[in-house]
C-alpha positions in Angstrom: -108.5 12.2 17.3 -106.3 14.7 18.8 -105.5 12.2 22.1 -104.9 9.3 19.9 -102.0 12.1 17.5 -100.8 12.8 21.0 -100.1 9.4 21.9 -97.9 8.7 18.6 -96.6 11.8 19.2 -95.1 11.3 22.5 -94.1 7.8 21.3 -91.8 9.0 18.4 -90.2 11.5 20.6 -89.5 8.6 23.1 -88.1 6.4 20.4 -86.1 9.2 19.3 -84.8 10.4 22.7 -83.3 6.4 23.1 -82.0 6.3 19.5 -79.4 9.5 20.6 -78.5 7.8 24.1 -77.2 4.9 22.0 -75.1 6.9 19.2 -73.5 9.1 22.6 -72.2 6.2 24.7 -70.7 4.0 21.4 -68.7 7.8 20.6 -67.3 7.9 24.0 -66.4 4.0 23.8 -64.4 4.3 20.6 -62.9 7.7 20.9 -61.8 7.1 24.3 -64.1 10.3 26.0 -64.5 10.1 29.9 -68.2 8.2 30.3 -69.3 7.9 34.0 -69.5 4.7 33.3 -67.5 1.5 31.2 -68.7 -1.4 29.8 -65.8 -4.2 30.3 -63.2 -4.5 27.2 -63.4 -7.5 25.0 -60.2 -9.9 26.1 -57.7 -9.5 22.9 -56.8 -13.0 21.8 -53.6 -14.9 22.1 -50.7 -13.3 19.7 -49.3 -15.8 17.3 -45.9 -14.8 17.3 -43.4 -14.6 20.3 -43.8 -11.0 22.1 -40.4 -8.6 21.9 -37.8 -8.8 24.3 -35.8 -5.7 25.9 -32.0 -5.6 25.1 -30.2 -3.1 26.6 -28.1 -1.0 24.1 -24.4 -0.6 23.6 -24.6 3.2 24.5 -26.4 1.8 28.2 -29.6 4.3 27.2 -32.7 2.5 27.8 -33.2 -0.9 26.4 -34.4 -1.1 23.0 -36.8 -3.9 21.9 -36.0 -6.8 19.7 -37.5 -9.8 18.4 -36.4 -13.3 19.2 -34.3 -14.8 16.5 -36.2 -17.1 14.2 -35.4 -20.8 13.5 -33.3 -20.1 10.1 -31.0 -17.9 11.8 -27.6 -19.0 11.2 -25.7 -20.4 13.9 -23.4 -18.7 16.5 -19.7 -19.3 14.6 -17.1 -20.3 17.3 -14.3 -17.5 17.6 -11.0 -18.6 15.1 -7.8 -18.5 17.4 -4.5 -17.0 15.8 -1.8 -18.8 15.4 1.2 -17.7 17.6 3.6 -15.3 16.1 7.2 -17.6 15.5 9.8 -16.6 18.2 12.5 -14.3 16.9 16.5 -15.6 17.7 18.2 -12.8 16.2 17.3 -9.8 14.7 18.5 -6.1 14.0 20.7 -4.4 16.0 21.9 -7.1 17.9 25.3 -8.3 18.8 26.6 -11.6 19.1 28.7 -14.7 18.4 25.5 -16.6 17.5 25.3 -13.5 15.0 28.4 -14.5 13.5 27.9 -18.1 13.4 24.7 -16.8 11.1 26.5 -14.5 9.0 29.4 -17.0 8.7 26.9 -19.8 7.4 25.4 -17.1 5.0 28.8 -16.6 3.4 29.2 -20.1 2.8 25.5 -20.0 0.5 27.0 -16.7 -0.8 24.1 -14.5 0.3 26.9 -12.5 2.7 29.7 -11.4 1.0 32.1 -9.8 3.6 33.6 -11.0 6.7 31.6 -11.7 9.6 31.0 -9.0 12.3 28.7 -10.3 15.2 26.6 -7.3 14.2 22.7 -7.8 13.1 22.3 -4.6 11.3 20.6 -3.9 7.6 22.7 -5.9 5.4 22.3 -9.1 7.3 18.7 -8.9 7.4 18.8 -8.7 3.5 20.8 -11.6 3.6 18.6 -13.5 5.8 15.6 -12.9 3.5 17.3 -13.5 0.5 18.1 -17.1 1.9 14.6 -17.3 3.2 13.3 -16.6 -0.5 15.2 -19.8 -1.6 13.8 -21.9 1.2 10.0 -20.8 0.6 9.9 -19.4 3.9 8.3 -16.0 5.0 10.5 -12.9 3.8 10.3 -11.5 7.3 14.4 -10.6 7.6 14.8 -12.2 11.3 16.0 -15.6 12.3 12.9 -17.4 13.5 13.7 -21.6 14.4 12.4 -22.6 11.3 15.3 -20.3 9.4 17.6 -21.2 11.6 16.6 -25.2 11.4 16.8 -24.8 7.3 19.8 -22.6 7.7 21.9 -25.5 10.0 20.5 -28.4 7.4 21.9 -26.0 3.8 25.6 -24.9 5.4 28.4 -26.7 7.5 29.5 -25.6 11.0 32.4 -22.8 10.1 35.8 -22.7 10.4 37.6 -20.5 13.1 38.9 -18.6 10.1 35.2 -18.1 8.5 34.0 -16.8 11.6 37.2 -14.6 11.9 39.2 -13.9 8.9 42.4 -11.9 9.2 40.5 -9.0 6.7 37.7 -8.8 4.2 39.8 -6.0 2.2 43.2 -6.9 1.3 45.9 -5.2 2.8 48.7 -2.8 0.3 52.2 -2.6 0.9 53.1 -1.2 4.4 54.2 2.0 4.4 57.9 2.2 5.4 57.0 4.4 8.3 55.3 1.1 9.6 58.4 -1.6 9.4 59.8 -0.2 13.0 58.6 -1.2 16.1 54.9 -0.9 17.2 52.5 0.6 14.4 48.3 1.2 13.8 49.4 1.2 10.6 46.2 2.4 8.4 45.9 2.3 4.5 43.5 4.5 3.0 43.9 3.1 -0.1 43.0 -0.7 1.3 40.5 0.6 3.9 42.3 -1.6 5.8 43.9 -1.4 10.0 47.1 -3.7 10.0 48.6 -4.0 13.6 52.2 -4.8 13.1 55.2 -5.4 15.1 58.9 -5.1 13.5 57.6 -4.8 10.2 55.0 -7.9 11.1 51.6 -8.0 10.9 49.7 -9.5 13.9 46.1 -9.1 13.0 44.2 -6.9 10.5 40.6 -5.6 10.3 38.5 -3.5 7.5 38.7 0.3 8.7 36.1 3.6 7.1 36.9 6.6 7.8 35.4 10.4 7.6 33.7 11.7 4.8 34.7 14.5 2.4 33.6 17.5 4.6 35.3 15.6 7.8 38.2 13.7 6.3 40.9 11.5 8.8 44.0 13.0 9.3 47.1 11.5 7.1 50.4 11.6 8.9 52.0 9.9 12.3 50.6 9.8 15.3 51.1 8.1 18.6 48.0 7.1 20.9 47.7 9.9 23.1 44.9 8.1 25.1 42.5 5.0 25.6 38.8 4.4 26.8 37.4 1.1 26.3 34.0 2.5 26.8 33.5 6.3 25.4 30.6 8.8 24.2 31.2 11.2 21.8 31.0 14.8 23.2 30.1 16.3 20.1 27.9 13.8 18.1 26.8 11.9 21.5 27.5 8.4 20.0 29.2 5.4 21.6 32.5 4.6 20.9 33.8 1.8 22.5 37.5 0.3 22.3 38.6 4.5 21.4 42.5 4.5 20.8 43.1 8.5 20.4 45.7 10.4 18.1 44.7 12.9 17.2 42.8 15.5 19.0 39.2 13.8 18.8 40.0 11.5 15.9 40.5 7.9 17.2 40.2 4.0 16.1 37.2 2.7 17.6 34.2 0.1 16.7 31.7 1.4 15.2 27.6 -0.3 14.8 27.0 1.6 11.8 30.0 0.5 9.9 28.8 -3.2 11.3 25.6 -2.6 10.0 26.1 -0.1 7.2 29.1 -1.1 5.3 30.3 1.5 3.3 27.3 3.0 2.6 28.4 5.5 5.4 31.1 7.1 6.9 32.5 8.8 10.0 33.0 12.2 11.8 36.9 11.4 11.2 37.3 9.1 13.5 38.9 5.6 12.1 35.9 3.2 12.6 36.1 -0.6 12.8 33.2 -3.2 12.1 34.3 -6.3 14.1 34.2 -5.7 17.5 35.7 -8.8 18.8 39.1 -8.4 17.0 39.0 -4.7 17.7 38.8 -5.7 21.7 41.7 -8.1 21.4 43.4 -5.4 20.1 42.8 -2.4 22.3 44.1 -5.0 25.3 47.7 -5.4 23.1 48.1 -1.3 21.9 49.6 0.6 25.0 49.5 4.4 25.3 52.7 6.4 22.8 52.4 3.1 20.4 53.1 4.7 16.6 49.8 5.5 14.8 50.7 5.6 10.8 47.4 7.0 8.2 48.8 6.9 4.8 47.7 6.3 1.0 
């Protein structure tokens, strides 16, 4: 009796001893323990869907993953070109006879009401988008082709007088300091530069002159001294065409009375706005012709 409890007892302690070698080995398989030895991994089956692909990134750190675009993706859109910007023919601050030709026509659709000057400055680009509003073209100020096309079509090729009327101003009475010999004879009153001969005028032209706090001299002169091309030592501004009379106070053209009007005005100087007729002049005036400033 005691051999035979012997026997079963050595027989559960055998069972028992395999029963704990099995729980060890399936601990170390699943919580990935060291074992001495592995038993070969079941092979993972086929994924379904497509397997990320490395992109690099924008900031060149490693490459980040990303999935493959699916089928409803929405197709790559083809890049939209720009139309070309219109070629500009005139514009502000320049200076030509094609510029007077334009302000010329302009005058004739009254959307420029003073003489032409050859000057592009402020008050012709107002002009030239107020004509532009009528045509239903873009507001943009500048002469593009297609304003100038419209521009041709709406107004007749001017007159040698429309492109270069005597004055815009109307010139007063001469003074009778002016009726002798050769004069600069300048009306304050007119705003006006009436180049006269014998009591004759030969040409005219709109003048402006200094401001309150730097007002042009009244009285008679003589020109002292000429520079077709000059820089102001004082305000360091061009003044071209300069007939001098008075200490630093000349006649000369001037782009901000082209462009300006008489919205401004000058250091004292006697400024003129149409540059052409002021360079026909400044070849005629010689040096000790009379210079008359008068109301």
């Amino acid at each position: 009796m005691k051999r035979s409890s012997s026997v079963i007892r050595r027989a559960v302690l055998a069972a028992a001893s395999v029963a704990l070698a099995t729980a060890c080995t399936a601990q170390a398989a699943g919580g990935g323990s060291a074992s001495p030895t592995k038993t070969p991994a079941t092979t993972a089956p086929a994924p379904t869907t497509p397997a990320p692909t490395a992109t690099p990134s924008d900031d060149g750190k490693a490459p980040s993953a990303s999935t493959t675009p699916s089928s409803e993706a929405s197709p790559t859109e083809a890049p939209t070109t720009e139309a070309p910007s219109p070629e500009v023919m005139m514009r502000d601050g320049d200076e030509s006879e094609q510029v007077r030709e334009l302000q010329a026509r302009l005058r004739q659709l009254d959307h420029f009401d003073r003489a032409p000057t050859g000057f592009y400055g402020t008050m012709t680009a107002r002009s030239v988008k107020a004509f532009q509003k009528t045509q239903g073209l873009p507001e943009r100020g500048w002469v593009d082709a297609a304003t100038w096309r419209k521009l041709l079509g709406a107004s007749r090729k001017p007159t040698a007088d429309e492109l270069k009327p005597s004055t815009t101003n109307q010139l007063d009475t001469p003074d009778a300091r002016c009726m002798t010999g050769r004069v600069l004879c300048i009306s304050k009153e007119s705003r006006t530069l009436a180049w006269m001969i014998d009591g004759k005028v030969v040409s005219a032209m709109d003048v402006r002159f200094g401001s309150e706090n730097t007002p042009t001299r009244e009285g008679t002169f003589s020109v002292g001294w000429k520079a077709r091309e000059w820089t102001s030592t004082i305000y360091h501004t061009p003044m071209p065409y300069a007939m001098f009379f008075s200490g630093g106070q000349a006649v000369h053209y001037s782009s901000d009375f082209a462009a300006r009007g008489y919205n401004g005005a000058s250091h004292g100087c006697v400024n003129v706005r149409d540059r052409a007729k002021l360079a026909a002049l400044f070849d005629q005036v010689k040096v000790g012709d009379k210079v008359v400033v008068h109301w």
